[in-house]
Backbone as JSON, one array per atom type, in Angstrom:
{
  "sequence": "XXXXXXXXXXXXXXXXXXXXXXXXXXXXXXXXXXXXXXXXXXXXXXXXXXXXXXXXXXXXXXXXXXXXXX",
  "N": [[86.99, 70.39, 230.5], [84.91, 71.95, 228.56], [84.98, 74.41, 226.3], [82.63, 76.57, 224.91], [80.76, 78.68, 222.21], [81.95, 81.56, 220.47], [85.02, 82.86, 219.24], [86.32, 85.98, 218.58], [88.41, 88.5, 216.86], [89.5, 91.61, 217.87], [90.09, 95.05, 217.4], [92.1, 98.19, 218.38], [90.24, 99.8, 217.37], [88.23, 98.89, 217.42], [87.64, 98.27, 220.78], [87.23, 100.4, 221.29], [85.34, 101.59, 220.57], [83.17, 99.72, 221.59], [83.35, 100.48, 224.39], [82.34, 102.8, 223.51], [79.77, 102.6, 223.43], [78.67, 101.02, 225.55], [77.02, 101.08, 228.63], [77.5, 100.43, 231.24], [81.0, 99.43, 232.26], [83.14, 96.81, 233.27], [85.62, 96.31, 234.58], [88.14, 94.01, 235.16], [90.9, 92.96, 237.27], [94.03, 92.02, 237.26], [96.55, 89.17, 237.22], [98.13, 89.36, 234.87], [98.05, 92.1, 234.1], [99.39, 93.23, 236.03], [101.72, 93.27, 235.74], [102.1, 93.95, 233.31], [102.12, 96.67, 234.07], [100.08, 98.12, 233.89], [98.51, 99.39, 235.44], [98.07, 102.34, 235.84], [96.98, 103.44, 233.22], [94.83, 101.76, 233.11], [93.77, 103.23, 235.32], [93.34, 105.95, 234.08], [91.76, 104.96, 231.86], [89.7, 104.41, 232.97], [88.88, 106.75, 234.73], [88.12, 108.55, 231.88], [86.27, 107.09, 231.14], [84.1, 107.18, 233.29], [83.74, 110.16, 233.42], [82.63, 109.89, 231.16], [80.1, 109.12, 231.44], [79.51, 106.57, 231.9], [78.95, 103.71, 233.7], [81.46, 102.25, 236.19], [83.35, 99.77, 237.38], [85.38, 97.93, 239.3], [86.67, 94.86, 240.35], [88.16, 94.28, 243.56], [90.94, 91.74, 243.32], [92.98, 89.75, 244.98], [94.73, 87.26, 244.49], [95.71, 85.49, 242.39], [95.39, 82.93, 241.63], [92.51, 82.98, 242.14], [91.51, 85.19, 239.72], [92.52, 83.39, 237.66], [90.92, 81.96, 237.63], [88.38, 82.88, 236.62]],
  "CA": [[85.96, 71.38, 230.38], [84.59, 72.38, 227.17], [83.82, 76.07, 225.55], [81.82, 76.95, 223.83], [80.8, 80.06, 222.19], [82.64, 81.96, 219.13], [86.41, 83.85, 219.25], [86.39, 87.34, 217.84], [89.03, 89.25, 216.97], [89.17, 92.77, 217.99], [91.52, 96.23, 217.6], [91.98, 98.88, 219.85], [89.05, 100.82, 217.41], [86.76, 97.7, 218.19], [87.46, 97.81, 222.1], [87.05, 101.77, 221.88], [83.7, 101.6, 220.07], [82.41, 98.94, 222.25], [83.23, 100.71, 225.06], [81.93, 104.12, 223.66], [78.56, 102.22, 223.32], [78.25, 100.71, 226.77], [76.53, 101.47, 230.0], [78.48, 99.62, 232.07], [82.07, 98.79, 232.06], [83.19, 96.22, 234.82], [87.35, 96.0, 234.52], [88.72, 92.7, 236.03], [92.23, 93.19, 237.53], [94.48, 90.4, 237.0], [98.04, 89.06, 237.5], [98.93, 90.3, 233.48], [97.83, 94.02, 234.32], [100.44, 94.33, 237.45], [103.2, 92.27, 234.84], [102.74, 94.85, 232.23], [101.93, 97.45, 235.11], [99.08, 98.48, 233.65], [97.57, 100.35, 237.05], [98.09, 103.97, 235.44], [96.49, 103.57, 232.14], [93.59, 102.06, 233.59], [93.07, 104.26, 236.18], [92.9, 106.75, 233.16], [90.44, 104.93, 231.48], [88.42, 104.87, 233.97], [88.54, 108.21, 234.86], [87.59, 108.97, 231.11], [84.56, 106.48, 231.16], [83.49, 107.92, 234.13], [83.53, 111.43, 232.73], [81.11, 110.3, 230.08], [78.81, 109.03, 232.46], [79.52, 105.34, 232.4], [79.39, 103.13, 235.02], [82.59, 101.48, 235.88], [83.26, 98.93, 238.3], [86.87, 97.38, 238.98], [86.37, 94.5, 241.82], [89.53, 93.76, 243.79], [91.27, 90.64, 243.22], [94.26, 89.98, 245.25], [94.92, 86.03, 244.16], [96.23, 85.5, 240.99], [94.61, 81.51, 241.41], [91.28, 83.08, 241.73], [91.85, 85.53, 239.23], [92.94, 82.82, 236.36], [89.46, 81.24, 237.49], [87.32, 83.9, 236.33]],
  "C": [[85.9, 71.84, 228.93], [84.24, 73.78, 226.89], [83.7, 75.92, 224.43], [81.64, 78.06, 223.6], [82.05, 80.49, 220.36], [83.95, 83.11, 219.64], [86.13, 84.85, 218.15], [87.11, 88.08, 218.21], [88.73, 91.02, 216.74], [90.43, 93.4, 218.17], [91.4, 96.96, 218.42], [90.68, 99.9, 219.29], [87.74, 100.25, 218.05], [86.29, 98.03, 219.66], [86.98, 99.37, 221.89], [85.51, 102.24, 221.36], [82.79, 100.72, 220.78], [82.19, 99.59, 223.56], [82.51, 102.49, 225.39], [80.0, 103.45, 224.16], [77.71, 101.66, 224.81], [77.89, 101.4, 227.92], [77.56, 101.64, 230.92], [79.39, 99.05, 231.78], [82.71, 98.18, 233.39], [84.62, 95.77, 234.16], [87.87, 94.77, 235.72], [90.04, 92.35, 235.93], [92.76, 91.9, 237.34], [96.07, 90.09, 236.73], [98.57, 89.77, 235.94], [98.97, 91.98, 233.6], [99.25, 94.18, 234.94], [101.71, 93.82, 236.83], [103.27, 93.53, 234.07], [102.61, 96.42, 233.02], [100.9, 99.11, 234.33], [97.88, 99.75, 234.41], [97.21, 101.87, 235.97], [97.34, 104.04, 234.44], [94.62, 103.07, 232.3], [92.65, 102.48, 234.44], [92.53, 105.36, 235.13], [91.45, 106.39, 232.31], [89.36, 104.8, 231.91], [88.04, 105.92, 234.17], [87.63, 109.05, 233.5], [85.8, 108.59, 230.75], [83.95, 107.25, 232.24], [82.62, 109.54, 233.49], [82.71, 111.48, 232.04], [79.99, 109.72, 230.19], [78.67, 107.47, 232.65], [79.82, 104.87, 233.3], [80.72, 102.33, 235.18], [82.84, 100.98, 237.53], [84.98, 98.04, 237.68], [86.86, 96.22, 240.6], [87.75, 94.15, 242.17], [89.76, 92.3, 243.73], [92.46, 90.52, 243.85], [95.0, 87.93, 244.92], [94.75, 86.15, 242.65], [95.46, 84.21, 240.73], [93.1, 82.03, 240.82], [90.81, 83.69, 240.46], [91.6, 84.78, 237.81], [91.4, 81.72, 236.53], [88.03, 81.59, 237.23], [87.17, 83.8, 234.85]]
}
């Protein structure tokens, strides 16, 4: 399989300006989150997006296969 497309590196001001700017933020759970146990921090940021009126969407994933096929 081939990609295509361009790699861009980003910091945590990048991700926090991208995400001030957006509508919609759709978080996609995934076997690295529950490794670095991640749950708490992005329950928080959710909660904060929320707060400033963005949409936020987190779909469940319980397969780590399907998961690494996204």
């Amino acid at each position: 399989m081939e990609l295509e497309g361009e790699q861009v590196a980003i910091d945590a001001e990048g991700v926090a300006a991208a995400l001030n700017d957006a509508d919609s933020v759709i978080i996609v759970p995934c076997y690295g989150m529950a490794v670095a146990q991640a749950q708490q921090a992005v329950s928080e940021l959710t909660r904060k997006l929320r707060a400033d009126g963005k949409t936020v969407r987190s779909p469940s994933i319980q397969s780590p296969v399907v998961c690494l096929a996204i």
